[in-house]
C-alpha positions in Angstrom: 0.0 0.0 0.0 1.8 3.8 -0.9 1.3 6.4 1.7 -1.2 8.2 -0.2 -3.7 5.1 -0.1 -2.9 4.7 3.4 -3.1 8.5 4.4 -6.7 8.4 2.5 -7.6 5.2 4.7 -6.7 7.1 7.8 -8.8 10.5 6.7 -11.9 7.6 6.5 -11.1 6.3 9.6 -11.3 10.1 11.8 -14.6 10.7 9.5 -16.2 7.8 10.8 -15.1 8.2 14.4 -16.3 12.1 14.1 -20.5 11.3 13.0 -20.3 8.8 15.6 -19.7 10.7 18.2 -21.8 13.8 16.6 -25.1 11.2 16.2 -24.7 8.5 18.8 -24.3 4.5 17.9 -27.6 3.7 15.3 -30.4 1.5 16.3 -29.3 -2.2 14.9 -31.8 -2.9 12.3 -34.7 -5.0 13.5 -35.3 -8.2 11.6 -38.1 -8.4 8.9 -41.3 -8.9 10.2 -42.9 -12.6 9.4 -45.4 -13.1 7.0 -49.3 -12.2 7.7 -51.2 -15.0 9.2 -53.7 -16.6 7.0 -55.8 -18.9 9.0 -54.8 -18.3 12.8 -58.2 -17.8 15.6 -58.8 -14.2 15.9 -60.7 -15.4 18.8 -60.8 -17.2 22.0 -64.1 -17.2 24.0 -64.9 -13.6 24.1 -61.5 -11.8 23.6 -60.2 -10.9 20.1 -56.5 -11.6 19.3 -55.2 -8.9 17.2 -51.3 -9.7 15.5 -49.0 -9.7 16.6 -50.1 -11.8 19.2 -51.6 -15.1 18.3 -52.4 -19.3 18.6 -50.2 -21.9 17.2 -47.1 -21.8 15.0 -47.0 -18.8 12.4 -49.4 -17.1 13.8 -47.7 -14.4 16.3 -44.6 -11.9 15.5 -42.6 -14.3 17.7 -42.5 -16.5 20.6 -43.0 -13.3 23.2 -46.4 -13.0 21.5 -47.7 -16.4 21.6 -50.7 -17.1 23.2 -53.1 -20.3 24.0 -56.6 -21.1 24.2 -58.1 -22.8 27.1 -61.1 -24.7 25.5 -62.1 -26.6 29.2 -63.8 -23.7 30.5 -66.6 -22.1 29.4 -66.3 -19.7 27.6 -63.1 -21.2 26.8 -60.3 -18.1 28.2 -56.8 -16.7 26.9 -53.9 -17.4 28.5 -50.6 -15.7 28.8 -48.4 -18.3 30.3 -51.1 -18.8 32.8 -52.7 -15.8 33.6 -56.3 -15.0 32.0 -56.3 -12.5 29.3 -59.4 -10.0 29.5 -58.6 -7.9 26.6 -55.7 -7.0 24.3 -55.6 -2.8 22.8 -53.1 -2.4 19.9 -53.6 1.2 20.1 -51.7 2.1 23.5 -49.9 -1.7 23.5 -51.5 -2.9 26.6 -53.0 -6.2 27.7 -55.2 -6.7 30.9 -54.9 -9.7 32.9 -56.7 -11.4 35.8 -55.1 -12.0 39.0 -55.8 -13.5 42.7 -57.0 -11.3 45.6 -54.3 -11.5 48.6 -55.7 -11.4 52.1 -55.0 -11.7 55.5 -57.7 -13.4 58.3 -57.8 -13.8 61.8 -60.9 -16.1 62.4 -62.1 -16.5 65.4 -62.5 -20.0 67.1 -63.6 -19.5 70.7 -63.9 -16.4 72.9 -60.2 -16.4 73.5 -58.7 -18.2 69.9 -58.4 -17.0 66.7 -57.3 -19.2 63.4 -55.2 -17.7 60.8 -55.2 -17.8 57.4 -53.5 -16.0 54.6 -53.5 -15.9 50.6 -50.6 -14.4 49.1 -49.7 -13.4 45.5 -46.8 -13.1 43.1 -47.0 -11.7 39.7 -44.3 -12.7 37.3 -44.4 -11.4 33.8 -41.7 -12.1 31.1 -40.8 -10.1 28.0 -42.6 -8.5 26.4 -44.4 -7.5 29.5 -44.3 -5.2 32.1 -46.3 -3.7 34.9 -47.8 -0.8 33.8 -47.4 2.1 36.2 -49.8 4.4 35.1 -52.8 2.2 34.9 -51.9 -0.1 38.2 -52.1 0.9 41.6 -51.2 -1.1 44.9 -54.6 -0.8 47.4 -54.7 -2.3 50.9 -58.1 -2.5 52.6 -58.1 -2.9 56.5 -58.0 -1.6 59.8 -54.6 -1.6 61.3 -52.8 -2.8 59.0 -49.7 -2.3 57.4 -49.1 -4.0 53.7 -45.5 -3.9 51.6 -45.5 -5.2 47.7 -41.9 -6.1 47.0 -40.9 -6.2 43.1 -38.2 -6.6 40.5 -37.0 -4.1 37.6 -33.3 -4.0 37.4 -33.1 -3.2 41.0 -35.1 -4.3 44.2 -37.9 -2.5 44.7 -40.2 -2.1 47.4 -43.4 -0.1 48.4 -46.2 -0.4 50.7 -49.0 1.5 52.4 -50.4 1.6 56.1 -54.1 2.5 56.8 -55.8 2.8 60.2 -59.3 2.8 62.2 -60.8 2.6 65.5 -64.4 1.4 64.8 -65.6 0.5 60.9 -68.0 3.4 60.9 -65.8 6.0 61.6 -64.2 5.2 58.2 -65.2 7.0 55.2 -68.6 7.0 53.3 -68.4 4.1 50.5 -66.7 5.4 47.5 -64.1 7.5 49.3 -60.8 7.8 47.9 -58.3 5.7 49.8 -56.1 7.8 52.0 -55.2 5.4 54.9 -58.5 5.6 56.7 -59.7 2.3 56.3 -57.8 1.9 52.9 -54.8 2.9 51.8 -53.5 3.1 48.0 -49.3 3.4 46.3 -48.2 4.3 43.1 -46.0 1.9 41.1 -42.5 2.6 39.8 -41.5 1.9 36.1 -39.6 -1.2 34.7 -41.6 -3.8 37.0 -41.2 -7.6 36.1 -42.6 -8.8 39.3 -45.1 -8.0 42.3 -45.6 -10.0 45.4 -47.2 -8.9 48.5 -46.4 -9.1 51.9 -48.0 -8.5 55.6 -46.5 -7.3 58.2 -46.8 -10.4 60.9 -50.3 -9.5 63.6 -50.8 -11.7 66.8 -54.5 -12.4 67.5 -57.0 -10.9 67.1 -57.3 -7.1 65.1 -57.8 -4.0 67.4 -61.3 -3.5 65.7 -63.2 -6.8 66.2 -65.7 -6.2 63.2 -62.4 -6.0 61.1 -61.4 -10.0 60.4 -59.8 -9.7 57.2 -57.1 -7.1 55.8 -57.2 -7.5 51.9 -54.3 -6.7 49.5 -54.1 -6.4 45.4 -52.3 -4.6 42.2 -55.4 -3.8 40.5 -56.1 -1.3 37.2 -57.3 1.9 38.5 -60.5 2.4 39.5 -61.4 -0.9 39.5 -61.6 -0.6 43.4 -64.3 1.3 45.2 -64.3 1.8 49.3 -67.2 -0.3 50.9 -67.6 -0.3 54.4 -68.8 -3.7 54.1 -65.6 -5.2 53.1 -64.2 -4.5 56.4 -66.2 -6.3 58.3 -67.9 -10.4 58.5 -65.8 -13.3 56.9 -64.1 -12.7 53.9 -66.6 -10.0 52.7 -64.7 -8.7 50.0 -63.8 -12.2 48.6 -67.2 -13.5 48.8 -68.6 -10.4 46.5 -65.5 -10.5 43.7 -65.7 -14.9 43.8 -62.4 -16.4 44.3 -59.8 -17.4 41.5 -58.3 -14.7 39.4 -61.0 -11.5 39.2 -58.3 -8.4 39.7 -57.9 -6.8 36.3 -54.4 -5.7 36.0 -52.7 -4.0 33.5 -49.6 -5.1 31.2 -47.6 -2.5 29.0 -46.2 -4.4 25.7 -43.5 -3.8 23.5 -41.1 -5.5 21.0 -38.4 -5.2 22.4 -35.7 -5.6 20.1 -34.8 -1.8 19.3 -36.2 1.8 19.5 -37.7 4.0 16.6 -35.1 5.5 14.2 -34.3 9.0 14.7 -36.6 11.8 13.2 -34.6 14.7 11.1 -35.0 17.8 12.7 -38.8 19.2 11.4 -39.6 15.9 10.3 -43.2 14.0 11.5 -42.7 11.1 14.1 -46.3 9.6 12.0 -44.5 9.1 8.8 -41.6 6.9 10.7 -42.4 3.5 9.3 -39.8 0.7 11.0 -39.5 -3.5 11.8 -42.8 -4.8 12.9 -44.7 -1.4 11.4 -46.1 -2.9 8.0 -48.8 -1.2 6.6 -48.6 1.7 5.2 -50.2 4.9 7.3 -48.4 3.1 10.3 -45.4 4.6 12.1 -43.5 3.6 15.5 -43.9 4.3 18.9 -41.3 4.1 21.4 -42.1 2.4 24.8 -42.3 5.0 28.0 -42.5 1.6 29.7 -38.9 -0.1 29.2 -36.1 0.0 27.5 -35.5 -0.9 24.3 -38.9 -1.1 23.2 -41.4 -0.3 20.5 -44.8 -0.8 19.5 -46.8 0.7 16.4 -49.6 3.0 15.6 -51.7 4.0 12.6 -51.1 7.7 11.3 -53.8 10.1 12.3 -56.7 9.7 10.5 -56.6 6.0 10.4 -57.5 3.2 12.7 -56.7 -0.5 12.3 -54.1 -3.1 12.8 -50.3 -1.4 12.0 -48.7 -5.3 12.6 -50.1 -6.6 8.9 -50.1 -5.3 5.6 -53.1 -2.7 4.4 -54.1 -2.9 7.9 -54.7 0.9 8.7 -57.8 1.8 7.0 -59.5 5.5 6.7 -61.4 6.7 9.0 -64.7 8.4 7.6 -65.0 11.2 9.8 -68.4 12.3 8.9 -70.1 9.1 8.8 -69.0 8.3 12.6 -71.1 12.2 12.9 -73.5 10.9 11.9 -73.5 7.3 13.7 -75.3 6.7 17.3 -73.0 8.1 19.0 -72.9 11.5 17.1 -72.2 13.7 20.1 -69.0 11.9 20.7 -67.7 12.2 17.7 -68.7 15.7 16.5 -66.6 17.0 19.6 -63.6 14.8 18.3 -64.1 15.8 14.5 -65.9 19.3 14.8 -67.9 21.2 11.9 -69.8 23.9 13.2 -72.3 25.7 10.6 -70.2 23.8 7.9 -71.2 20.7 5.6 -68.7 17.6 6.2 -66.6 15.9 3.6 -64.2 13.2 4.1 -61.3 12.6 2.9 -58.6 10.1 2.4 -56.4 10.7 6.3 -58.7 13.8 7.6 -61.9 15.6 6.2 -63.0 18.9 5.3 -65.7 21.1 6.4 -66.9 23.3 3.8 -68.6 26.4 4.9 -72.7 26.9 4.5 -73.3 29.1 2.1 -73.3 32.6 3.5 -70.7 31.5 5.6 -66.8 31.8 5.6 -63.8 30.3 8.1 -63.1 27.0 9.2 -65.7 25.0 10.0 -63.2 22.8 12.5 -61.8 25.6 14.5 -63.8 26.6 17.6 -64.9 29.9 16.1 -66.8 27.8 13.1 -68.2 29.3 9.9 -68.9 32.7 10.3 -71.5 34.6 8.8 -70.7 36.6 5.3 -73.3 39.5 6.3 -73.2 42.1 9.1 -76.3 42.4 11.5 -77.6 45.3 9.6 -77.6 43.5 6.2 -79.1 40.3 7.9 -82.0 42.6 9.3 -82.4 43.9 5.7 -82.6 40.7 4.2 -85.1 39.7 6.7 -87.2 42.4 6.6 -87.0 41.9 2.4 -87.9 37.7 3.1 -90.5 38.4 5.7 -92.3 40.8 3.3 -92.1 38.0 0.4 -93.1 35.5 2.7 -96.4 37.4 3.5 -97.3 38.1 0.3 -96.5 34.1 -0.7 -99.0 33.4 1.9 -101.6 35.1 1.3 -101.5 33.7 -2.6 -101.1 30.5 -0.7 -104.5 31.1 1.6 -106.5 32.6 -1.2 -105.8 28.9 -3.7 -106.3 27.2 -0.3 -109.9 28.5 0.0 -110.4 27.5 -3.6 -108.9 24.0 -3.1 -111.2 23.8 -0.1 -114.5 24.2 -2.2 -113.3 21.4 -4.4 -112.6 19.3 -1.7 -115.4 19.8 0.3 -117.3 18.9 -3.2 -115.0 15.4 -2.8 -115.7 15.1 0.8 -119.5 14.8 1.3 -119.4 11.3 -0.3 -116.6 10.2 2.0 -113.8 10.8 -1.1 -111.5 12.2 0.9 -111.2 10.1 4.0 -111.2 7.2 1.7 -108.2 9.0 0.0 -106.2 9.5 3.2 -106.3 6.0 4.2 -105.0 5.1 1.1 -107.2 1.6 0.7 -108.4 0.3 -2.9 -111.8 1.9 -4.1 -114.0 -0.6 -6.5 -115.8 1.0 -9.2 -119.7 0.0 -9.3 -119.3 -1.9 -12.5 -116.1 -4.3 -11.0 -118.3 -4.7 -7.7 -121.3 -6.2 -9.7 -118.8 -8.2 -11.5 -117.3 -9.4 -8.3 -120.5 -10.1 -6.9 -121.7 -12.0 -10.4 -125.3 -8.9 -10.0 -125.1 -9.9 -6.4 -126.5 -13.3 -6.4 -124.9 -15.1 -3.8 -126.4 -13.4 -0.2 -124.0 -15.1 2.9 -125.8 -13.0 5.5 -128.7 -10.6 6.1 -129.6 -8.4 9.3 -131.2 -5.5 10.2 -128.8 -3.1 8.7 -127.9 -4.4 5.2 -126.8 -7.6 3.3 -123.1 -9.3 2.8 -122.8 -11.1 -0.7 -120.2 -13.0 -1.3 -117.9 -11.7 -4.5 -114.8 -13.2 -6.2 -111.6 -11.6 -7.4 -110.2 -14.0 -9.4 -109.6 -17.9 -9.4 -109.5 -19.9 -6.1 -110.7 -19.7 -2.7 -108.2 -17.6 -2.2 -110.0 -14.5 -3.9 -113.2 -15.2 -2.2 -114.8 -11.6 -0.7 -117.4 -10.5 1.0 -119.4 -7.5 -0.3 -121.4 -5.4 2.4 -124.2 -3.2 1.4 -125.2 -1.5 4.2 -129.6 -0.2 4.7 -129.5 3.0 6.1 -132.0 4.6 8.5 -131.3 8.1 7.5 -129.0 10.3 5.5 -127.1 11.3 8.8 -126.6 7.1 10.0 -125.5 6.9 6.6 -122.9 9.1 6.6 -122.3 8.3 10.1 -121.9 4.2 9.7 -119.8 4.3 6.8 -117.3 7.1 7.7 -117.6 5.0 11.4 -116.8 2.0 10.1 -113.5 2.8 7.8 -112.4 4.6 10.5 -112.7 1.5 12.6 -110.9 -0.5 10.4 -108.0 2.3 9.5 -107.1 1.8 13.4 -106.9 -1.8 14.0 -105.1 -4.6 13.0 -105.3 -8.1 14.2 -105.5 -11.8 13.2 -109.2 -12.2 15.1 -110.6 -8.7 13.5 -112.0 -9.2 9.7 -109.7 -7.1 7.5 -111.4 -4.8 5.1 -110.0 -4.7 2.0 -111.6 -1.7 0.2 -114.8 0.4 -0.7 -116.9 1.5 -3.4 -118.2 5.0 -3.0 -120.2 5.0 -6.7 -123.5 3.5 -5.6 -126.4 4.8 -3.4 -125.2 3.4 -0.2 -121.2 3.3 0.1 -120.3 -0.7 0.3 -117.4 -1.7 2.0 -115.3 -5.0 0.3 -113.8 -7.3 3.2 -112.0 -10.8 3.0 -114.6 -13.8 3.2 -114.9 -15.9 6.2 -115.5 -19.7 5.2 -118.1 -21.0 7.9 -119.9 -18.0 8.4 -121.0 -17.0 11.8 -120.6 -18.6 15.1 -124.8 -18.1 15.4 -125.0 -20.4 12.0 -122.9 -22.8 13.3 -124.9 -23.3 16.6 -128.1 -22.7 15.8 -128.8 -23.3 12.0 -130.3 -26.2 10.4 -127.2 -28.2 9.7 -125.9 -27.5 13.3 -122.0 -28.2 13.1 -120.4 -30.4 16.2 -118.3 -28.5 18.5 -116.5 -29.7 21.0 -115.7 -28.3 24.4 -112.4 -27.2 23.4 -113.5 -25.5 20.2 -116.1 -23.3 22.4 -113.4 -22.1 24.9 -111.3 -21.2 21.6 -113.9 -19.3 20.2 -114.8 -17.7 23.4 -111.0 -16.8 24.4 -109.8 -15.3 20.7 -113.2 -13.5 20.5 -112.4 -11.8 23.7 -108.8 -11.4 22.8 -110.2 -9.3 19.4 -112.2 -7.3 22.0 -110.5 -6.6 24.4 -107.7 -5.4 21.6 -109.7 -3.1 20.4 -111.0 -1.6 24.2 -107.0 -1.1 25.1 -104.2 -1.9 22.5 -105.5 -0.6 19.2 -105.3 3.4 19.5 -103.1 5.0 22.6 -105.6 7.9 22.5 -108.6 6.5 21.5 -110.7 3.4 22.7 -112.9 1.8 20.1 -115.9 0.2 20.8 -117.8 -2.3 19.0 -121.6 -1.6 20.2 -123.2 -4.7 18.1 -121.3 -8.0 19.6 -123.4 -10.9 19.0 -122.8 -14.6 18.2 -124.0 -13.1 14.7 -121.3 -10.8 14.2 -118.2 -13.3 15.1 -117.3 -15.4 11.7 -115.5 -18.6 11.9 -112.8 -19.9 9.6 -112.4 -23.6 8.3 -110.1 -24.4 11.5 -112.9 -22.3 13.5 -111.0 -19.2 14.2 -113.2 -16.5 15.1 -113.2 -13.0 13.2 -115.1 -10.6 14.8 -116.5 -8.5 12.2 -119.3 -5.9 11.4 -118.3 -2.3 12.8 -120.7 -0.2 11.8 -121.8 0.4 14.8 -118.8 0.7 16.7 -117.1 3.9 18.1 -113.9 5.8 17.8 -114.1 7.8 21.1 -111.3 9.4 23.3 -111.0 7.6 26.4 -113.0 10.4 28.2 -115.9 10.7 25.8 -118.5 7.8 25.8 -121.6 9.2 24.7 -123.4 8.9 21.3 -126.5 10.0 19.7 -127.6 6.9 18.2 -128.6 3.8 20.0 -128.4 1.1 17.8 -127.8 -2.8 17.7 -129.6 -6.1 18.1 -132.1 -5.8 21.2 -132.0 -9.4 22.2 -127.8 -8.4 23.1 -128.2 -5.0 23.7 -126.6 -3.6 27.3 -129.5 -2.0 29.4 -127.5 0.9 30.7 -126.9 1.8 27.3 -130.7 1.8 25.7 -131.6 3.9 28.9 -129.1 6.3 28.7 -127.4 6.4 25.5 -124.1 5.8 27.3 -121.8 3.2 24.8 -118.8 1.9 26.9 -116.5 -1.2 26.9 -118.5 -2.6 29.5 -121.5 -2.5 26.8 -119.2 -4.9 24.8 -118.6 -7.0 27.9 -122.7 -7.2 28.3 -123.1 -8.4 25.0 -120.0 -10.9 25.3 -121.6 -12.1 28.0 -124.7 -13.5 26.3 -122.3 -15.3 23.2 -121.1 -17.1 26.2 -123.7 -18.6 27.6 -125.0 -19.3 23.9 -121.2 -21.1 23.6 -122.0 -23.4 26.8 -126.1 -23.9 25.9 -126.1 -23.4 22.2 -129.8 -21.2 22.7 -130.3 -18.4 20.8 -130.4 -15.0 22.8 -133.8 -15.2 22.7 -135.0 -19.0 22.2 -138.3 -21.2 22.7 -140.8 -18.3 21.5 -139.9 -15.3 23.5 -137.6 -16.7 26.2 -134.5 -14.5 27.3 -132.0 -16.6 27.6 -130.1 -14.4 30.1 -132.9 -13.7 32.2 -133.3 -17.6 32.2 -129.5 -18.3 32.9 -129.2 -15.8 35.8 -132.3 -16.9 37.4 -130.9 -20.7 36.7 -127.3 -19.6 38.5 -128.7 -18.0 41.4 -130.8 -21.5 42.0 -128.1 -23.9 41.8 -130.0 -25.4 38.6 -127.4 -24.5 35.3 -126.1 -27.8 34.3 -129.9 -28.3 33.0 -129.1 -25.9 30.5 -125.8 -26.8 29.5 -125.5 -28.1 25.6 -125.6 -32.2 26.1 -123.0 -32.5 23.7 -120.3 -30.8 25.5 -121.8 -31.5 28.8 -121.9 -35.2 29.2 -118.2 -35.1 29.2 -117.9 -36.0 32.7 -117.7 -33.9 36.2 -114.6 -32.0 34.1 -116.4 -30.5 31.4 -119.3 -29.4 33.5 -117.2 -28.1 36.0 -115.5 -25.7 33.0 -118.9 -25.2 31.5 -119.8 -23.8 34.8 -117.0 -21.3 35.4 -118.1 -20.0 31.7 -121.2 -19.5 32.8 -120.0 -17.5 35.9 -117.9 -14.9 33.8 -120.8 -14.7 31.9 -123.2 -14.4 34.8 -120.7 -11.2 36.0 -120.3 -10.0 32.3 -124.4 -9.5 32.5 -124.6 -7.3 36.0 -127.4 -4.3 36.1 -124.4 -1.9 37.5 -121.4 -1.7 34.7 -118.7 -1.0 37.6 -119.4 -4.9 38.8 -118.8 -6.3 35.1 -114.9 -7.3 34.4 -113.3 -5.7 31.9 -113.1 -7.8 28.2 -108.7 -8.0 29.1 -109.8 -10.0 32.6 -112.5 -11.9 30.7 -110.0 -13.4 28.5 -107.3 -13.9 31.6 -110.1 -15.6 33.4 -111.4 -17.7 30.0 -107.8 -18.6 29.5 -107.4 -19.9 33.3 -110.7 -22.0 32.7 -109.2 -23.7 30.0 -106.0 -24.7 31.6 -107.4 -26.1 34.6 -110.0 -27.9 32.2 -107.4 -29.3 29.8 -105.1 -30.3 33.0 -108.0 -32.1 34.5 -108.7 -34.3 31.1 -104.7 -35.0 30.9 -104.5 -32.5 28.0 -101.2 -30.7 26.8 -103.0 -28.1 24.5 -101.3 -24.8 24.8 -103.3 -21.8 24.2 -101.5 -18.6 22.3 -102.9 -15.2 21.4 
């Protein structure tokens, strides 16, 4: 080598030593991070495992990071080593664990003996781990005691607390803070590895003889809250946390193999990708915990996982504004009299128009205009706004002779309630010229109509006879109204109108069997057994008593022509109760009407003498399709015989099982016994003063009960539903 290569060598050499000692010995590079885990659990029981933790080979950043799954309990728990992991956060690399609850006990035995017992604790974490100081705290709960928690960093280290009282209750009010007066709390230092507690050694028994037990625990802060209770009795405390690991406690994390890079003077620490940091928008975090250590975080504006690739996502700003928990997050991403726009790492927020600033400063979007033009353009809006108004009151009062044109044949109520209105000429085709009559009363026909092929399109057309102009418009526009408000499986669904002919008729599904009155007392009666009744009766009063309390929050609707009549029965014998024409829409305190209408031989008393219609009107009639359910008699039967004058009279003499239907009442002791408690609500749905009658929602209750003890005295495992 000449001098002049070995001169140059030398000039290296000092330039070397020179940025060395300028800039400090570099950070050794870390080694490449291992490859994303495919198919590794991202759960074990209830706690997610985000990388770089993980279970089984591959599937954590190393072996500091490995975890396992204890699948024996239930829910199965995560382990770390062997204590329980509660939850893992990647944002400030922390991991809470479970540990035991240390205490101290001097039991008595005898007046003169005590036993002792003691459970002690020692917390041993390895790398990556470490206490973490600002989330723990050491807390001793006693009287008289004195508790020390010895630990390990690089040096000894030890700690403790002491906390006094002469009686329990001079201690302070449950949820105190804990300042030695019947607890006593100490901060942890930095760097710890390991924890365990020790007591200082107490003869007999405690000075204060409530106080058996002196308690001792690391625990996350705030996790503990002073009770006066846990000072006194046997193991108190113990008994309300349960015994195994239940204190939360807090681990710091960090990979440990280096510290972040430098950042050039003006640079951004969030643009500092390095080792374990993989996806982009991620940069590293040196520990505060621990030395050397890192852990990663995504750049502002993103959330996510920084340990795998792509795994910081954008965070849409805006959309979290306008989530559930909008108040939250419009004081973390503020836009005040602005419009908000994300973008990709942040958002805007645009000014309202009129307005100028930024919408995310505390100030807001100001307004464009001083006060003196904004009263200007008020008084100029205010002025155009009147005279809008007027044009829009004077076309209003036009519109308002059209409509009320529209309204006096019921157009416009059948217009709000948006259901289908039949022209004349597809209701005589429906009805084939309104040949086919299924039922006939004192207020009209029903024909039966078909829309279109199969059963399926069966209706029934209602053609109502009215008894003057003002029942007319009365029962129809009552009746729609009726049927605009409820809703329910036993109630027969209308499915439109016609408003074209004389009379309005009204278009409602079709009911197989017909009425429940047909079916008892027509030609070709129908068999029905015990079980049937008590259906029909229950589901009848379940459609009722709907109506008197569930269907309107405002309003109660009343029916005001229930008779056997009126309730239609399916193929399976579900009832329908149907026919509301006479029923009332009424606020709950308004119960009077001007017309008193409805089959006599059901008609409630109270209301033909007064003209008072209330629920308890209903539960009259209801009354009398009972006992026609248990005697299958008309209302009024034999030639001018009431049936529930005859029943009452019957009830009070001991003599009702003469009048029960044979066919149901030859059952056995069983069925006449049910037959009778029907008979009974009936009986109390038919008393002279309406404040003794039940109301329908205890008549079903009560018809319900009657059929469960009936069906467990015949061995019968029918359930009943509503």
């Amino acid at each position: 080598m000449t001098p002049l290569q070995t001169l140059l060598l030398l000039l290296v050499f000092h330039a070397l030593l020179a940025i060395t000692a300028e800039f400090g010995v570099p950070s050794p590079p870390p080694a490449p991070a291992p490859a994303e885990p495919k198919t590794c659990p991202a759960k074990c029981g209830e706690v997610e495992i985000p990388y770089p933790f993980g279970i089984g080979t591959g599937c954590s950043l190393s072996d500091d990071f490995a975890l396992t799954c204890n699948e024996t309990t239930s829910p199965p728990s995560l382990l770390t080593g062997e204590a329980k992991v509660a939850s893992i956060t990647l944002e400030t690399a922390q991991m809470v664990v479970y540990t035991h609850l240390t205490y101290s006990c001097d039991l008595p035995i005898n007046s003169t003996a005590t036993r002792h017992t003691t459970s002690s604790m020692a917390l041993n974490v390895a790398k990556p781990f470490l206490l973490s100081p600002s989330e723990n705290v050491f807390t001793a709960v006693g009287c008289s005691l004195t508790a020390r928690i010895n630990g390990r960093s690089d040096i000894p280290y030890l700690t403790g607390c002491i906390t006094t009282c002469a009686r329990v209750n001079d201690t302070g009010d449950d949820g105190t803070p804990c300042s030695g007066h019947g607890c006593c709390q100490a901060s942890l230092t930095p760097n710890l590895t390991q924890v365990s507690v020790e007591w200082e050694i107490r003869r007999g028994r405690s000075p204060v003889a409530e106080n058996m037990c002196q308690y001792a625990f690391v625990a996350t802060k705030g996790w503990y809250s002073f009770s006066k209770n846990d000072l006194i009795g046997n193991m108190t405390f113990l008994t309300r946390f349960g015994s195994g690991p239940v204190v939360p406690v807090v681990l710091d994390w960090a990979i440990r193999d280096g510290t972040c890079p430098s950042v050039p003077h003006g640079g951004n620490s969030e643009n500092v990708s390095y080792g374990a940091c993989v996806s982009t928008q991620s940069y590293c975090v040196n520990a505060s915990n621990g030395t050397p250590g890192y852990f990663c975080d995504c750049s502002k504006g993103y959330t996510g996982n920084p340990y795998i690739k792509n795994g910081c996502t954008n965070i849409n700003e805006c959309e979290l504004r306008r989530s559930a928990n909008s108040t939250i997050y419009k004081n973390m991403y503020p836009c005040h009299e602005g419009t908000c726009h994300d973008t990709e790492g942040d958002y805007e927020c645009k000014c309202n128009l009129g307005r100028k600033g930024d919408g995310k400063s505390a100030k807001g979007c100001e307004l464009l205009v001083s006060s003196a033009g904004v009263a200007a353009i008020g008084t100029i809006s205010a002025t155009a706004l009147l005279v809008v108004l007027l044009i829009f009151l004077y076309m209003e009062r036009e519109k308002r002779k059209l409509r009320d044109r529209f309204n006096k044949n019921g157009g416009q109520l059948l217009k709000s309630l948006k259901i289908e209105i039949f022209t004349k000429e597809k209701l005589d085709h429906i009805t084939n010229n309104y040949c086919y009559i299924i039922g006939q009363g004192a207020f009209g026909k029903v024909y039966r109509g078909t829309t279109g092929a199969g059963d399926s399109s069966r209706v029934a057309v209602k053609c109502s006879i009215p008894i003057n102009e003002d029942w007319k418009k009365e029962s129809f526009a009552n009746e729609i109204t009726i049927q605009s408000n409820i809703s329910h499986r036993n109630l027969v669904q209308l499915l439109g109108c016609c408003v074209e002919t004389e009379v309005p008729m009204l278009v409602y599904e079709y009911v197989s069997r017909g009425s429940l009155h047909d079916v008892l007392h027509g030609d070709d009666k129908v068999p029905l057994p015990l079980e049937t009744r008590l259906d029909i009766a229950i589901y009848s009063a379940v459609a009722l008593g709907y109506m008197h309390s569930e269907a309107s929050q405002r309003t109660i609707i009343l029916h005001g022509d229930v008779k056997s009549g009126n309730i239609l029965l399916d193929e399976g014998f579900t009832p329908k109760v149907s026919d509301f024409g006479t029923s009332r829409l009424m606020s709950i305190d308004k119960d009077h009407t001007n017309w008193v209408v409805g089959d006599k031989s059901y008609i409630d008393p109270v209301y033909m003498k007064t003209g008072l219609l209330t629920e308890k009107s209903d539960v009259y009639s209801f009354g009398i399709v009972l006992l026609e359910l248990v005697t299958r008699k008309k209302a009024r039967y034999d030639g001018n015989h009431s049936l529930p004058m005859d029943y009452v009279k019957a009830f009070m003499g001991g003599a009702v099982r003469e009048m029960f239907d044979p066919e149901v009442a030859s059952g056995g002791e069983e069925d006449e016994g049910c037959l009778e408690e029907v008979g009974k609500i009936a009986v109390q749905c038919l008393e002279e003063d309406v404040d003794d009658r039940p109301a329908m929602s205890e008549v079903v209750e009560r018809l319900k009960t009657c059929k469960c003890r009936w069906l467990e005295g015949d061995r019968k495992t029918n359930k009943i539903s509503t």
